[in-house]
DRENLOPA-566616 format. One record per residue (C-alpha): residue in one letter; residue number from 1; z, y, x. Coordinates in steps of 0.5 Angstrom, whole numbers, plus 500, padded with zeros to 3 digits. Layout:
DRENLOPA-566616
+---+-----+-----+-----+-----+
| r |   k |  zz |  yy |  xx |
+---+-----+-----+-----+-----+
| A | NUM |   Z |   Y |   X |
...
+---+-----+-----+-----+-----+
END
This chain:
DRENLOPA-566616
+---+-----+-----+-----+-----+
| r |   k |  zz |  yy |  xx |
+---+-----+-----+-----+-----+
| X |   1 | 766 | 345 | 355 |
| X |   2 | 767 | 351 | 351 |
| X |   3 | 764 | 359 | 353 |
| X |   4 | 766 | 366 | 351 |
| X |   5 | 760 | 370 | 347 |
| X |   6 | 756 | 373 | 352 |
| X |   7 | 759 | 368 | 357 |
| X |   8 | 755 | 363 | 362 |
| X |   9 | 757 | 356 | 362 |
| X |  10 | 761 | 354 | 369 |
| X |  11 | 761 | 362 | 371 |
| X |  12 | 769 | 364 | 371 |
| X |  13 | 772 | 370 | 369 |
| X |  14 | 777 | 374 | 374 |
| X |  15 | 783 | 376 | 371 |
| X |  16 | 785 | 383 | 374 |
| X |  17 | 790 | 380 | 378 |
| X |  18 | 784 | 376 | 383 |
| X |  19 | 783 | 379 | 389 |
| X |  20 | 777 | 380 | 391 |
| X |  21 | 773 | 372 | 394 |
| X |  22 | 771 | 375 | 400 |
| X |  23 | 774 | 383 | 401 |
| X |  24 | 770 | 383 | 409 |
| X |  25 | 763 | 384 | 405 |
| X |  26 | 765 | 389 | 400 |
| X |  27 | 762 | 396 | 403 |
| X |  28 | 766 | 403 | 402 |
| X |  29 | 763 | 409 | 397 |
| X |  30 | 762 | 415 | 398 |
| X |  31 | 768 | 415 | 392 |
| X |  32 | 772 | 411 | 398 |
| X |  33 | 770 | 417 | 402 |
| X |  34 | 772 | 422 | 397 |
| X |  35 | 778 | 420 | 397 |
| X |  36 | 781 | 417 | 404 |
| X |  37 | 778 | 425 | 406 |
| X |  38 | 782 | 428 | 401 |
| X |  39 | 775 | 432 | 398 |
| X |  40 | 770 | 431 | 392 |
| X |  41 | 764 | 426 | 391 |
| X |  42 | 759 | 432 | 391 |
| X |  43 | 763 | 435 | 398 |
| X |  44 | 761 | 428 | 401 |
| X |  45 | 754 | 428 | 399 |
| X |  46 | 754 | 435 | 401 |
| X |  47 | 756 | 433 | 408 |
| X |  48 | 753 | 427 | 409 |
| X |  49 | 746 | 429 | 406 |
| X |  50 | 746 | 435 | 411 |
| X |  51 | 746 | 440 | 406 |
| X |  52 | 754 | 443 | 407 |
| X |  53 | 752 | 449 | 411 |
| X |  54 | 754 | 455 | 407 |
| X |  55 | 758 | 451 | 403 |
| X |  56 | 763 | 447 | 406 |
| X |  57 | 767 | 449 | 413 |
| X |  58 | 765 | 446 | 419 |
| X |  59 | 773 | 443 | 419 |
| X |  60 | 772 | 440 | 413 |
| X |  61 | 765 | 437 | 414 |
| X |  62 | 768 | 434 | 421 |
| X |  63 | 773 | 430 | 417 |
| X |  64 | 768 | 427 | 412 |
| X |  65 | 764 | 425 | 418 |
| X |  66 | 769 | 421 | 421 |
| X |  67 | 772 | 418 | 415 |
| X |  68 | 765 | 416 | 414 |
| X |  69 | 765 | 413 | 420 |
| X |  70 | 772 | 410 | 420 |
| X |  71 | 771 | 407 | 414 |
| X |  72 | 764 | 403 | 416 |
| X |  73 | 760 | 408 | 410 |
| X |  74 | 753 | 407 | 410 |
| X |  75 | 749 | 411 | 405 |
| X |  76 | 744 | 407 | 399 |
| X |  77 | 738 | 410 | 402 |
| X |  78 | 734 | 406 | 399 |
| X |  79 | 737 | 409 | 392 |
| X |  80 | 737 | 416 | 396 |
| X |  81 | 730 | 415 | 398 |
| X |  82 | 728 | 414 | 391 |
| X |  83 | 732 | 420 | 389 |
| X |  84 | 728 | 425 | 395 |
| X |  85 | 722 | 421 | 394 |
| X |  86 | 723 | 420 | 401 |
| X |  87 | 722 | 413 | 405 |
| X |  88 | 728 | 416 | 411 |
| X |  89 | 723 | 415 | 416 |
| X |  90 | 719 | 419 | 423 |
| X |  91 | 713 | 416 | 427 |
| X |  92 | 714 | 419 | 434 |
| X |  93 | 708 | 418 | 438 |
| X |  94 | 707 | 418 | 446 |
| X |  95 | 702 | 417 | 451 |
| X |  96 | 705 | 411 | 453 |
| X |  97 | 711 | 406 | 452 |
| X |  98 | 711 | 405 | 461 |
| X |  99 | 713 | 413 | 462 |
| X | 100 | 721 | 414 | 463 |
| X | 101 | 720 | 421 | 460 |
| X | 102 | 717 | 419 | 452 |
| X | 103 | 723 | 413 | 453 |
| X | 104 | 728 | 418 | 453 |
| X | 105 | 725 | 423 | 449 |
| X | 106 | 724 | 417 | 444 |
| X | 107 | 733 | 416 | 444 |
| X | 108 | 734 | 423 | 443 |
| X | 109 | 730 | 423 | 436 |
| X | 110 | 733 | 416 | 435 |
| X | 111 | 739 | 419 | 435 |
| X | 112 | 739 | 425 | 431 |
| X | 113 | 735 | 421 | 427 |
| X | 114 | 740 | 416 | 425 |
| X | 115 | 746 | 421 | 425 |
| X | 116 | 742 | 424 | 419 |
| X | 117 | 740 | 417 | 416 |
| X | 118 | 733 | 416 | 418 |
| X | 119 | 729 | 411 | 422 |
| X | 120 | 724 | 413 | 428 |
| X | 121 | 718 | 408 | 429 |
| X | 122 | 716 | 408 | 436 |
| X | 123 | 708 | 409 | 436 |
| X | 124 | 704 | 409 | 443 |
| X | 125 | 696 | 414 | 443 |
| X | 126 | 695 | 412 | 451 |
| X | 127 | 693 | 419 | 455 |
| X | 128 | 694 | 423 | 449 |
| X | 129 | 687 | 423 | 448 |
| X | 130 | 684 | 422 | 440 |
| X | 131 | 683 | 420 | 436 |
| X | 132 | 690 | 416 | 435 |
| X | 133 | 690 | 410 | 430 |
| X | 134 | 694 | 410 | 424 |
| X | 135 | 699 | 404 | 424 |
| X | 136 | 700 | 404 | 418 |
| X | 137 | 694 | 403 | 412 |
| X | 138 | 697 | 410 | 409 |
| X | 139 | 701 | 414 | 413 |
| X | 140 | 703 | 418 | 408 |
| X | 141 | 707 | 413 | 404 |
| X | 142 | 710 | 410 | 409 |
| X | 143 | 713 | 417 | 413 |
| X | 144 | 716 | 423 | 412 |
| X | 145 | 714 | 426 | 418 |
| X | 146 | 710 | 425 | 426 |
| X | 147 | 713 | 428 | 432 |
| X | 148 | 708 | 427 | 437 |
| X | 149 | 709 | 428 | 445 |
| X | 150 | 706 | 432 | 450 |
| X | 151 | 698 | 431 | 446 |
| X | 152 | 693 | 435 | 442 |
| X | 153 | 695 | 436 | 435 |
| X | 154 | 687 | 434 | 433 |
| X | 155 | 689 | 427 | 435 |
| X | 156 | 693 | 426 | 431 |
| X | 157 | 689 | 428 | 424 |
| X | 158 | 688 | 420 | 423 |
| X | 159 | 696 | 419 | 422 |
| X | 160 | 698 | 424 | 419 |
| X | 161 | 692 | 426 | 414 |
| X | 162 | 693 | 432 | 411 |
| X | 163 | 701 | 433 | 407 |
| X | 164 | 705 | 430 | 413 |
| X | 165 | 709 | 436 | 416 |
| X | 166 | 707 | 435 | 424 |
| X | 167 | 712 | 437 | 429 |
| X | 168 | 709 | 438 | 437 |
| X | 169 | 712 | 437 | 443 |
| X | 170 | 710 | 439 | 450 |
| X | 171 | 704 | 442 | 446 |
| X | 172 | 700 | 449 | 447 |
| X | 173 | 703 | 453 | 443 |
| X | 174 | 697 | 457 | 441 |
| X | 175 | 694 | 451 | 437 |
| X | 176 | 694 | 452 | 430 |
| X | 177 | 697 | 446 | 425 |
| X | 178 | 703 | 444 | 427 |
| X | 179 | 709 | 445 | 423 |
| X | 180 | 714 | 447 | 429 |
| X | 181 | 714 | 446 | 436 |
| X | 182 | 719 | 444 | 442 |
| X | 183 | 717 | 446 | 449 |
| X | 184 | 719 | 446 | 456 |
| X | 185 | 719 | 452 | 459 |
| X | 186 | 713 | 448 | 465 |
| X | 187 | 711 | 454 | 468 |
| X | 188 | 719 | 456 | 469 |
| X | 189 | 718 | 450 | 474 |
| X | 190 | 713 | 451 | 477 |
| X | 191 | 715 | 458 | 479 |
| X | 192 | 722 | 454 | 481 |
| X | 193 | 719 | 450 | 487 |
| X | 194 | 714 | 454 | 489 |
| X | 195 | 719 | 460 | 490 |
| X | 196 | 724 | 454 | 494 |
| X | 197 | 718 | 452 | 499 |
| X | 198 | 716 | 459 | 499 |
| X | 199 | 723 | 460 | 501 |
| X | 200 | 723 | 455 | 507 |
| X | 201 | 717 | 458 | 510 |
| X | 202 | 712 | 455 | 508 |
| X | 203 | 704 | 457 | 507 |
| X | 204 | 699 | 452 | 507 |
| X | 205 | 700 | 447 | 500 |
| X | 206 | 697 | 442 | 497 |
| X | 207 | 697 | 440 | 490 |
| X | 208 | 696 | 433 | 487 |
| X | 209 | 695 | 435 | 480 |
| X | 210 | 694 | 430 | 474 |
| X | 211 | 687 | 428 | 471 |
| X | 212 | 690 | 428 | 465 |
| X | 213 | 686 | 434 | 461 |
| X | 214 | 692 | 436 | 456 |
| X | 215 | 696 | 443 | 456 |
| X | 216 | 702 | 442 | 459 |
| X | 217 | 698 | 439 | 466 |
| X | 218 | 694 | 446 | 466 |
| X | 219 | 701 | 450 | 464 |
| X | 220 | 703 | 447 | 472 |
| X | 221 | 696 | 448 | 475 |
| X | 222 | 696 | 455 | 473 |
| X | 223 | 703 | 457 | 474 |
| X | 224 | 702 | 455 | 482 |
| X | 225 | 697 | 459 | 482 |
| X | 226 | 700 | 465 | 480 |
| X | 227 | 705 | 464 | 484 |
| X | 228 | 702 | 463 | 490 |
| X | 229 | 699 | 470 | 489 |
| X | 230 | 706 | 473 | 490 |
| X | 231 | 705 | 470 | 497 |
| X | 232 | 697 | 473 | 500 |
| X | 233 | 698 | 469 | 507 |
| X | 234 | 699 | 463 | 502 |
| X | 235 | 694 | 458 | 500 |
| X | 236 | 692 | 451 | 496 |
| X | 237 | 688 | 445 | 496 |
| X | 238 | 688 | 442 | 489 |
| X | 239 | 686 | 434 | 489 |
| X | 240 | 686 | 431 | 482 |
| X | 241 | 689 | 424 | 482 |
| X | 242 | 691 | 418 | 475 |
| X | 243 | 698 | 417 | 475 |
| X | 244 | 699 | 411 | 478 |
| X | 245 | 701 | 411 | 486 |
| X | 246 | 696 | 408 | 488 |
| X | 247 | 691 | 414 | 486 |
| X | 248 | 696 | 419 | 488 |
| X | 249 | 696 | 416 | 495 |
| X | 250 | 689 | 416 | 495 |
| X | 251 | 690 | 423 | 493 |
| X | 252 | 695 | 424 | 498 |
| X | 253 | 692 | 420 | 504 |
| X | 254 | 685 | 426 | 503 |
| X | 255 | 690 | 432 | 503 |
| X | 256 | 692 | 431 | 509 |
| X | 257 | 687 | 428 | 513 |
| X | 258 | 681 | 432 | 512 |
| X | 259 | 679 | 438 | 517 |
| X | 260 | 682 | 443 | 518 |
| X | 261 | 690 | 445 | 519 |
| X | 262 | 694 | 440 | 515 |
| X | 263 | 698 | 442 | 509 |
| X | 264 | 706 | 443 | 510 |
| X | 265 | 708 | 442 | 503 |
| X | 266 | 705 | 437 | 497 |
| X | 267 | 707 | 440 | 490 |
| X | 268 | 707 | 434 | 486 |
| X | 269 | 705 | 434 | 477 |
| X | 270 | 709 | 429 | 476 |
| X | 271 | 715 | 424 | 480 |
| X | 272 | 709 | 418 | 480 |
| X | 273 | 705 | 422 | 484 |
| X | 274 | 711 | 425 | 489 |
| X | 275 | 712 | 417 | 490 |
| X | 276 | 705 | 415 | 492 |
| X | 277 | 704 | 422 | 497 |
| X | 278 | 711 | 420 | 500 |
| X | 279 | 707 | 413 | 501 |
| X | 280 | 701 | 417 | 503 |
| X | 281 | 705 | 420 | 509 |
| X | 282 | 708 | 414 | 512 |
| X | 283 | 702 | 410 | 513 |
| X | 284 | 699 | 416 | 516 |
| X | 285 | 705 | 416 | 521 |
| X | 286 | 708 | 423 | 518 |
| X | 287 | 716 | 424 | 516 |
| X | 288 | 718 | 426 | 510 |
| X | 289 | 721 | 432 | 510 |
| X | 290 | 719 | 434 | 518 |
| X | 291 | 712 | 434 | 518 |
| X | 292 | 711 | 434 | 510 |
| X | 293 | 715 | 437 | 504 |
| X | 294 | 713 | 434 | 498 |
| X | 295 | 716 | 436 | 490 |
| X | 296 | 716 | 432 | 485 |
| X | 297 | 716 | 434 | 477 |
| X | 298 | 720 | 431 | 472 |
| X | 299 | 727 | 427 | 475 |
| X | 300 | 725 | 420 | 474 |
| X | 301 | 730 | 415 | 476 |
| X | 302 | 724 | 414 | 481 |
| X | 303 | 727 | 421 | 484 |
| X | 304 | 732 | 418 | 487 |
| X | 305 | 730 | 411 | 488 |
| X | 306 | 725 | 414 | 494 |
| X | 307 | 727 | 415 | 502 |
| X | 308 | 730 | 422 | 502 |
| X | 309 | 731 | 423 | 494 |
| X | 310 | 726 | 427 | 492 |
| X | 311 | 727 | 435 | 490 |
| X | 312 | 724 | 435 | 483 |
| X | 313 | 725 | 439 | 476 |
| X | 314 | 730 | 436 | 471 |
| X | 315 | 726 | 436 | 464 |
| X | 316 | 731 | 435 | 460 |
| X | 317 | 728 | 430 | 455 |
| X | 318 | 733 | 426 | 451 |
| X | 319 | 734 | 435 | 450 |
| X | 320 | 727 | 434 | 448 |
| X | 321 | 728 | 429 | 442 |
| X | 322 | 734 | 432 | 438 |
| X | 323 | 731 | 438 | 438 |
| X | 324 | 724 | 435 | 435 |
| X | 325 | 728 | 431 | 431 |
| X | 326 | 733 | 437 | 428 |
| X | 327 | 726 | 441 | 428 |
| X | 328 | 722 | 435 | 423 |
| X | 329 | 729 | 435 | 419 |
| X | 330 | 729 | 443 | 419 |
| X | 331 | 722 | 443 | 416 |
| X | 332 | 724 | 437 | 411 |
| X | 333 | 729 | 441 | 407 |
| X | 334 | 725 | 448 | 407 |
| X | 335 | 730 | 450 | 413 |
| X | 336 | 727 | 455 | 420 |
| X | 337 | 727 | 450 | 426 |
| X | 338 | 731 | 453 | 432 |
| X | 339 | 726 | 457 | 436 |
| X | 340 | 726 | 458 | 444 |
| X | 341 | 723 | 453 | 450 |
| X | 342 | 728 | 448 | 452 |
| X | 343 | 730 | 451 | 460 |
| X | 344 | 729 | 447 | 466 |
| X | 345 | 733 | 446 | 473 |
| X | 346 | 730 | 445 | 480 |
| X | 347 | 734 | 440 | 484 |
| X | 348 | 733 | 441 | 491 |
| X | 349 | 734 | 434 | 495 |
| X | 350 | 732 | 431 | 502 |
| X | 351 | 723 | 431 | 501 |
| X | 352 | 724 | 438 | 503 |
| X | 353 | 726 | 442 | 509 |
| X | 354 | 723 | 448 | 512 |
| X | 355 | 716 | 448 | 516 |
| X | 356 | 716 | 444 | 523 |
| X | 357 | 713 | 451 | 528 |
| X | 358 | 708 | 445 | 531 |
| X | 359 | 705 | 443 | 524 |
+---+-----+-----+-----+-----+
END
C-alpha cells in the first residue's frame, strides 16, 4: 500500500467536499459566536469573560449571551484557566449540610458561579466553630477564592492560607480580614417581631436563643433587648437551646412552667426552635396562638409545614449567595463589591394573635 509523505498507513484523507463523520460532536467557538451575533471575537470574549461594562452596551452584551446559549457554547476553561492562571473554582463553607438555609445559599452562588463559568465546592465546618480543615492538600492551588456562611473568619485561616481572597457571609462586620462581606439585616428582623408582638398586646416574653456562640445569634439577642427597651412594662426570659427540636422543646417546656406568670409569647432564633416550642406547648395542653404566641427566624419549609403556620422572618438566602458569589468575582477582577445588608420581610401567619386577658 502506497502513502503520501507525512501521511500514516490506513489514515484517510478528507476531500473538502466530506462533511464531517459525526457533526453532533462538533462544539460551536466563540468565532461561530462572533459570527451568528453579528459582533467580534474580542467583543464575545469581552461579554462572555464578564469584562463588557463600559465597553460593550447592555443590548449588545444580551445578544452575545443568548447566542451563547442558542448555540450550546461552552467556553475552554481549561485554556482560560491557564491564561488567568485560575483554577474557575470557590469553595462555599457552611456549618452544616442539613440546614435549608446553607442549601439555598449554596444554589444562589452556584448559580452566579456557573453564569460566569466557575464551580463551587460545597464544604460543611459543623457549628462554625474552628478550626475548619483544609479539604484540599493546598487550598491555594486548588481555588481562587472562599465564600464562608454565618462562621468566624479565624476559622477559616487552614483553607484559605494567606493570598485567598475570603468573602464572609452573615458575619460580623467589625472582624478584620475578609475581602467583602454580604449581611442580612438580622437586628431589622428582630426589630419587625418584636414590634408586631408588642402591637398584639403583648408584655411577658420569652426567648429561645441558639447555644450556638457566633455573631448573627448575638445580633438577635441584642436586638430584642433593645427593642423591648421601648416598651418598659416589657419583659423577657432568655433560655438557651441546641438547634434541634428535642432541645428547643425542652427549653420551651421550662419557659413555660416555671414560677411565676407564663409567658404569652416565644420569640424564637430560628424556625427549628419554633417547632420544638410549638411541640413544648401542645404537650402542656396550651393552643397556639390563644394561649401562647410563638415566632420563628428564617422561613424554612418547616414554617409552613407546622399547624397554624408559623409567623417568622423571611431571609432571603438564595439572595445571599449570588450576592456572595458576584462579590468573590468582584473582588477577583479588582472591581468594588456591591455594598449594603440585603433586607428582611416579617411574614405574619397564624402562631400569633393577640394575648388572652386570662393568661
Amino acid at each position: 500500500m502506497s502513502t503520501t509523505p507525512g501521511s500514516t498507513p490506513g489514515a484517510r484523507t478528507a476531500s473538502p467536499h466530506t462533511p464531517p463523520e459525526d457533526p453532533v460532536k462538533t462544539q460551536p467557538t466563540s468565532r461561530d459566536v462572533a459570527r451568528a451575533a453579528g459582533v467580534s471575537q474580542a467583543t464575545v470574549s469581552l461579554v462572555l469573560g464578564d469584562k463588557w461594562r463600559g465597553r460593550v452596551s447592555e443590548r449588545t452584551a444580551a445578544l452575545v449571551r443568548d447566542t451563547a446559549r442558542e448555540l450550546g457554547y461552552r467556553p475552554n476553561l481549561a485554556a482560560r484557566s491557564l491564561r488567568l492562571g485560575r483554577t474557575r473554582t470557590a469553595l462555599l463553607v457552611v456549618p452544616a449540610l442539613t440546614n435549608e438555609f446553607f442549601a439555598r445559599v449554596y444554589t444562589g452562588a452556584a448559580r452566579v458561579a456557573a453564569e460566569h463559568g466557575f464551580g463551587v465546592v460545597l464544604y460543611p465546618s459543623p457549628e462554625g466553630v474552628g478550626p475548619a480543615r483544609d479539604p484540599f492538600d493546598s487550598a491555594s492551588a486548588a481555588l481562587d477564592g472562599v465564600i464562608a456562611s454565618s462562621m468566624a473568619a479565624d476559622a477559616l485561616a487552614g483553607i484559605r492560607g494567606t493570598d485567598l481572597p475570603l468573602v464572609m457571609l452573615d458575619s460580623d462586620p467589625a472582624e478584620a480580614g475578609p475581602a467583602a462581606r454580604v449581611n442580612l439585616d438580622i437586628a431589622d428582623g428582630i426589630r419587625q417581631v418584636t414590634e408586631h408582638l408588642l402591637g398584639l398586646g403583648h408584655r411577658r416574653f420569652a426567648h429561645l436563643a441558639s447555644a450556638v456562640d457566633s455573631w448573627t445569634f448575638q445580633v438577635r439577642g441584642r436586638a430584642l433587648e433593645e427593642a423591648l427597651r421601648r416598651a418598659p412594662d416589657a419583659e423577657v426570659l432568655t433560655v438557651p437551646s441546641a438547634l434541634t427540636v428535642d432541645a428547643a422543646r425542652r427549653a420551651a417546656e421550662h419557659a413555660l412552667t416555671r414560677p411565676g406568670p407564663r409567658p404569652t409569647a416565644l420569640v424564637c432564633d430560628d424556625d427549628i426552635l419554633a417547632a420544638g416550642a410549638c411541640k413544648a406547648a401542645r404537650r402542656l395542653g396550651l393552643r397556639i396562638p390563644d394561649d401562647v404566641s410563638v415566632a420563628g427566624f428564617d422561613d424554612l419549609a418547616l414554617a409552613t409545614a407546622l399547624e397554624p403556620e408559623l409567623t417568622t422572618v423571611q431571609l432571603p438566602a438564595e439572595q445571599v449567595g449570588e450576592r456572595g458569589m458576584a462579590a468573590l468575582l468582584a473582588v477577583l477582577d479588582g472591581r468594588e463589591p456591591e455594598a449594603g445588608d440585603l433586607p428582611v420581610a416579617l411574614v405574619v401567619r397564624g402562631s400569633t394573635a393577640p394575648p388572652a386577658t386570662t393568661s
